[in-house]
N, C-alpha and C positions, 0 to 999 in steps of 0.2 A: 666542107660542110660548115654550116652555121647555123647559131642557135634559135635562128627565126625557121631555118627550117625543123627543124627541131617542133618549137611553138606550131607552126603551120597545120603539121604534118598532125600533130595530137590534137589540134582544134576538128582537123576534117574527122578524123577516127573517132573521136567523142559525140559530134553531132551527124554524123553519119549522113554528111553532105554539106559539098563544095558550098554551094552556094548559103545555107545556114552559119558554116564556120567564117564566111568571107564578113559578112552582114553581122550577124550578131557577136562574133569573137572576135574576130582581127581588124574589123574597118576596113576591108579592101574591096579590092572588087574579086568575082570569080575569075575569070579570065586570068590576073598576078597569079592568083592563088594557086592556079589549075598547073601554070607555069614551076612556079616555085617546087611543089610537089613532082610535077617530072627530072626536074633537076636534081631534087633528092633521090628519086629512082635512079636516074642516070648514073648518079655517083655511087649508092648501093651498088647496083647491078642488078637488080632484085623489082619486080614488082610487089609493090603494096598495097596498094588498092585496086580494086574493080568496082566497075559499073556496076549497078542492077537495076531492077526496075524501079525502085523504091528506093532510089541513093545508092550513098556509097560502101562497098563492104571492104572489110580487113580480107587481106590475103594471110595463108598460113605464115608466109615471109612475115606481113606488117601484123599478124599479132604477138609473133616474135620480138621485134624490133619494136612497138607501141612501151611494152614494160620496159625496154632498157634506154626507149627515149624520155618516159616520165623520171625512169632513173636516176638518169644524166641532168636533166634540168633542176630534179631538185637537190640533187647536191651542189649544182650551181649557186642555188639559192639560199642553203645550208651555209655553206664557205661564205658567200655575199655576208648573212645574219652575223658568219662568227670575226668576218674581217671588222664590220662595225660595230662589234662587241668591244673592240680592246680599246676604242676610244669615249668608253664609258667604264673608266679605272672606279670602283668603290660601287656599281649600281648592286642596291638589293637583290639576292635571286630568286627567281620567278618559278613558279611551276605553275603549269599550266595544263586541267583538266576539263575535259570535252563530256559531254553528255547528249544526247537525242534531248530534242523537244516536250517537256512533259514528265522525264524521267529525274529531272534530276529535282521533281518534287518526293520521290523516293529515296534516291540512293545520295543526296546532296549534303545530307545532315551529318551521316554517317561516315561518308567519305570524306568531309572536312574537320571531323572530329581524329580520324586517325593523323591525317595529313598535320597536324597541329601537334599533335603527340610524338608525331614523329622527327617536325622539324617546325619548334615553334614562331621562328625570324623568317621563314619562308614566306615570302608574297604571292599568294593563291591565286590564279587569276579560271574564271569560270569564261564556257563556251558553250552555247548550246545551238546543233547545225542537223543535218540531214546525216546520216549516216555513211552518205558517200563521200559528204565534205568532210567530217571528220577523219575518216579514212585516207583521205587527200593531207587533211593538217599532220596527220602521225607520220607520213612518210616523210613529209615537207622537211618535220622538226618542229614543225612549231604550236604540238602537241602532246606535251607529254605522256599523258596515259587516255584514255577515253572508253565509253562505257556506248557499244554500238553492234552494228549485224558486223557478219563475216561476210566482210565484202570479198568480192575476186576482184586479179590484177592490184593485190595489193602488195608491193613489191619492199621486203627488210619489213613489216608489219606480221606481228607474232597474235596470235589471240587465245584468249585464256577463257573457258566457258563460266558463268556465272548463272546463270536463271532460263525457263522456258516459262512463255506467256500465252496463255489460249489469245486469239482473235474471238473479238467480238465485230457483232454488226453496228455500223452509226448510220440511223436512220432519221427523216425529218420527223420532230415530236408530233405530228399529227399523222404520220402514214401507218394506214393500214396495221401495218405487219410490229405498231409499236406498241398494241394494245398486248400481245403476245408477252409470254414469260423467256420464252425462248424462241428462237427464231429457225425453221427448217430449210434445207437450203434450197427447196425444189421451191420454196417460192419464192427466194434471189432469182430464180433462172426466170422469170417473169416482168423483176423490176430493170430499168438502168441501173448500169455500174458506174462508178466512178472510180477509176485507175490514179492511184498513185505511184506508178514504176519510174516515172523522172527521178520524183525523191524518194524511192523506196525501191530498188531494185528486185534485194532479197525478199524483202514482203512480199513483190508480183510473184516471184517465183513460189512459194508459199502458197498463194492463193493458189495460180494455175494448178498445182499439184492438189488441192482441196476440192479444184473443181472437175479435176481429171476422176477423183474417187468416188466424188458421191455421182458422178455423171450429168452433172449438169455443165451447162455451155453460159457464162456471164455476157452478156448482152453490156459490153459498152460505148461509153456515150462521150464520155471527156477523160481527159488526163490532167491531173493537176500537176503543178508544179512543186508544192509544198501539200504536208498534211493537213495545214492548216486553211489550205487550198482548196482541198479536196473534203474537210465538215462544208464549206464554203458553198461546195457547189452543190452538197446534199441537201443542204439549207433550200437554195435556189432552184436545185431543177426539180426534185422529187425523189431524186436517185437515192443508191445508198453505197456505202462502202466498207470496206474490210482493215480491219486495224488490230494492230496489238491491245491489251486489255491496259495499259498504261495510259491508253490517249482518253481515257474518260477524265483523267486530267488536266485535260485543255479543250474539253466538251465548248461546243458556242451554246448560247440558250435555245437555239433554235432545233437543235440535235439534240438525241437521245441515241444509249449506248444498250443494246440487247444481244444476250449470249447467243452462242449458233446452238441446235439441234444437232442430237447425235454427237459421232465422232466429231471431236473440235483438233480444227489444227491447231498449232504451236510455233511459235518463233524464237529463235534463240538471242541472247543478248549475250556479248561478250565482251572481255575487258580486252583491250588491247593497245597493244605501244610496239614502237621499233624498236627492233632489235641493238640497232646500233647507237640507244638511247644508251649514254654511261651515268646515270643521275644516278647518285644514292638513297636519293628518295621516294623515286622510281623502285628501287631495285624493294626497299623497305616497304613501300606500300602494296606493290605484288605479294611480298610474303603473309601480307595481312587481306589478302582478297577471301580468303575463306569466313573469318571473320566479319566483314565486312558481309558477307551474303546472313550470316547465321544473327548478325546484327537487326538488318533490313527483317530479319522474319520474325525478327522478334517485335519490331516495333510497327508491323503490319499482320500478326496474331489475330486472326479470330472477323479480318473482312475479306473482301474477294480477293486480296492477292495471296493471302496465307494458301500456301499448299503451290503456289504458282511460281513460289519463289524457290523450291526445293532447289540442291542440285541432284544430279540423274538426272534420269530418264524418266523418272515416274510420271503417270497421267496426271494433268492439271484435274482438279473437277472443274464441271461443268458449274 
């Protein structure tokens, strides 16, 4: 076995087709590729994949084997980092903190206040990714603490709960439904949706459950690739979308941010790092995460996020 099959095998399982992972991840053609993966079966002994009608699916085997192959690569990639480390005798050291898009106009100020008090020759280095990428970087190593959803298949990645965020609506400033104080959701079930699950898995999952409760069926139209994607395309088509209450922070002018009706979901935000992270500033800045929440709420008193930032369970208002 080799570590292209390896790469292969997790490109088709990620894009959930031969021919996607051939074309946009590996540059090859499907045909190599289709190969290559039978010869990793062959050597398993094991099927990993199946056909369906809609691509390709994990087997119970290959979603076994998918965790312990990201595993494997990226410690590959880990040892790579630390063999090229020793030939940088004297470099300053780095920490390096991940944030979602948009948040780290909140939690950025405060988070680099502690980080400085803690270790003040420390070179700070900022990230601000999708929440599945960051979740990618924490396993990788080459993130040390980050501030994102609980993502799954995230493998040595530990999560610590910080905050829960009502979803609001992001609607185009001219629609209908933006004249409203608040927004009901029997009349989303009306307009297009626009799906942000590429870059927000957890949030689809969120929503679907939002829409499982109040009984309405989302009518969608596109998926975007980024959040900032998906204002993009509410701008553009007339659609509307569902979002943590953070993204009014990277509002376009062309959108406007209105509350849901009724029962509002929530989405959790959580701090999280690997486990097999040995930093001591790591280890210092976790002991200071309570902190760090009762900070943020202090210096967001008395607008819409006060109350959204508790920890618990308590209800956000509306």
């Amino acid at each position: 076995m080799e570590l292209r099959h390896l790469r292969y095998f997790i490109a088709v399982a990620e894009e959930g087709s031969l021919t996607n992972a051939a074309e946009r991840r590996l540059h090859t053609t499907q045909p190599s590729l289709s190969r290559q993966i039978r010869d990793l079966e062959l050597e398993i002994g094991v099927k990993l994949l199946e056909r369906k009608t809609r691509g390709i699916a994990l087997t119970a085997a290959g979603r076994v084997f998918l965790d312990h192959a990201r595993l494997a690569l990226m410690q590959i990639e880990v040892a790579c980092d630390a063999a090229r480390g020793t030939e940088q005798p004297g470099k300053k050291p780095n920490f390096v903190i991940g944030f979602l898009l948009g948040q780290e106009a909140i939690w950025l100020s405060e988070s680099l206040r502690i980080l400085r008090e803690e270790a003040p020759d420390v070179e700070i280095t900022l990230m601000t990714k999708s929440s599945p990428e960051l979740a990618v970087g924490l396993m990788q190593g080459k993130i040390d603490v980050a501030l994102l959803r609980r993502e799954v298949h995230t493998v040595g990645v530990a999560f610590r709960f910080l905050s829960k965020e009502p979803l609001i609506a992001i609607l185009p400033a001219r629609h209908r439904l933006a004249r409203h104080r608040t927004v009901p959701p029997q009349d989303l079930a009306r307009e297009s949706f626009i799906s942000t699950a590429r870059a927000a898995p957890v949030l689809r999952s969120v929503i679907d459950d939002y829409a499982a409760k109040t009984g309405i069926t989302l009518k969608q139209k596109y998926d975007a690739e980024t959040l900032s994607g998906g204002m993009s395309l509410v701008a553009s088509t007339g659609g509307f979308t569902l979002l943590p209450l953070y993204a009014r922070n990277a509002l376009i002018p062309s959108v406007v941010a209105r509350p849901l009706r009724g029962e509002v979901p929530t989405i959790g935000l959580m701090m999280g790092y690997n486990k097999s992270n040995t930093s001591p500033l790591l280890k210092r800045f976790l002991l200071r995460a309570d902190e760090l929440v009762n900070q943020v709420n202090c210096v967001f008193q008395g607008e819409a996020y006060s109350g959204t930032l508790k920890r618990g369970d308590r209800k956000p208002p509306v």
